[in-house]
C-alpha positions, 0 to 999 in steps of 0.5 A: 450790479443795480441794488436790490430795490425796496418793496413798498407794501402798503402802496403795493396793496393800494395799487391792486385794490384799486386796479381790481375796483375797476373790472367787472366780472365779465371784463374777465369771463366770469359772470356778473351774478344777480346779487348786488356787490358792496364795492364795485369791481371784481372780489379779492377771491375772484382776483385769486382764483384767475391768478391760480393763487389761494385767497389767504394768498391774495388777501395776505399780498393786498394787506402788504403781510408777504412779498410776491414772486415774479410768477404772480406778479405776471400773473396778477398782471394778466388778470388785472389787464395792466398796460407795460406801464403798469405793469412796470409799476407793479414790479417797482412796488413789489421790489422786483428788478425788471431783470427778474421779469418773465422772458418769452421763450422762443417756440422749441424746434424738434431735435434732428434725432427726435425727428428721424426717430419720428420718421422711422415709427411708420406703422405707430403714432408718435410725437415729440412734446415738451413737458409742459405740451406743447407739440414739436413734431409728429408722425402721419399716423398721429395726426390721422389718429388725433388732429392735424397738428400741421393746421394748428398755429405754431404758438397755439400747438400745445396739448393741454390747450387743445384739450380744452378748445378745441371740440374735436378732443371732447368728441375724439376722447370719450374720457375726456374729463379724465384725460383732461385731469391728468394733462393739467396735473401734468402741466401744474407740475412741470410749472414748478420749474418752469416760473419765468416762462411766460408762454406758460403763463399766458396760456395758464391765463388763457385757459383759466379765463376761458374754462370754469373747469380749467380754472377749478383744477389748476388752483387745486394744485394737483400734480402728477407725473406724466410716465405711461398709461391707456388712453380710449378713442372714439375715433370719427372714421375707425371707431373705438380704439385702445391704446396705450402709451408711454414716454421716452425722455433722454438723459441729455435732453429732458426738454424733448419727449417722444410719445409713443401710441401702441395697441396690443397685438392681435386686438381690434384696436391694432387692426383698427390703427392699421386701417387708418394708417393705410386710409392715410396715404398722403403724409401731412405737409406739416409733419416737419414745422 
């Protein structure tokens, strides 16, 4: 087994100053402002902000007081736009083996047994998600209450995503806000144990560049625990519609959640479900990625 290498702070701090000194702030989506800077390039508070990490955090790394994680390493990396070089170099002043680098999870497929679950659950709408959102596996009756998951890239089906790029969910939702809270809270928690997983990463990343409110809540650190709830719709084709929810998880296979959608009996929202179930007739040739 290779040694431990020895992290070099000073040089470390030098490398991120003069990384940042070459950005400016529409190279990361954020705007130039009309007050003229002191020094060129982006501020050490907007550096943390993109990374999701606190300035004292930032400011403590780039005087070479504290050590990084591989988390920030890559996040840092991402915003500062480094090459696989550079990159590289970040992780050899850190101290960090390239071992310990973020992997790229393969996209997770639906469990045979999620899936025939999925194809039992005709007149609900249900999915399968894994904790941090992304969507494995669907039902017709969920893809005709929300979207077609089935028309969504595979690495870009994730909920928390399209919460915030896709318009459709701002108008499906009309607590969207709330909703899209609580479905970060979500995500920041399950990041805790998620660290190496770099599709979280690049999509905390994206979401973070693209959406000024994504980025005030996910450096808030809020958490939360994704259980049951109730959840509105302004459906475009059935009108309002109220549902609640809950998730199932297996002891053995925590990785993989189904979601379940019901309406209370008797309701108009349960007269309104069946009525966009039987509008429903063709089922998505998607349901099965």
């Amino acid at each position: 087994m290779s040694p431990q290498k020895t992290a070099d702070p000073n040089e470390l701090g030098a490398f991120l100053k003069a990384r940042r000194s070459e950005l400016c702030p529409s190279d990361v989506g954020l705007p130039d402002g009309i007050t003229l800077r002191r020094v060129p390039g982006l501020r050490r508070e907007e550096v943390a902000q993109l990374a999701a990490i606190s300035n004292d955090y930032y400011t403590r790394l780039e005087q070479g007081r504290i050590s990084a994680s591989a988390s920030v390493l890559d996040a840092l990396a991402r915003v500062l736009q480094l090459g696989s070089d550079q990159h590289a170099y970040l992780y050899e002043l850190a101290g960090q083996s390239s071992a310990k680098r973020s992997r790229r999870r393969p996209v997770q497929k639906a469990r045979p047994y999620m899936q025939r679950i999925l194809d039992h659950l005709s007149d609900t709408p249900a999915m399968v998600a894994t904790p941090t959102m992304d969507i494995l596996a669907w039902n017709q009756l969920a893809a005709a209450l929300m979207i077609d998951f089935g028309q969504v890239p595979e690495p870009e089906r994730n909920f928390l995503r399209l919460l915030f790029t896709d318009p459709r969910m701002r108008t499906l939702y009309p607590e969207w806000e709330d909703l899209a809270r609580a479905t970060t809270a979500y995500v920041r928690m399950e990041a805790a144990n998620q660290r190496d997983d770099l599709r979280l990463s690049t999509l905390v990343g994206e979401l973070s560049l693209k959406d000024p409110q994504f980025r005030q809540w996910w450096a808030g650190h809020h958490v939360a625990i994704k259980r049951r709830g109730s959840r509105n719709y302004n459906h475009p084709i059935v009108g309002e519609i109220i549902l609640d929810w809950d998730t199932l998880t297996s002891n053995a296979d925590p990785d993989q959640q189904i979601i379940i959608f019901t309406a209370e009996p008797g309701s108009p929202s349960e007269h309104a479900l069946r009525n966009l179930g039987s509008r429903s007739a063709h089922p998505s040739e998607h349901r099965r990625p």
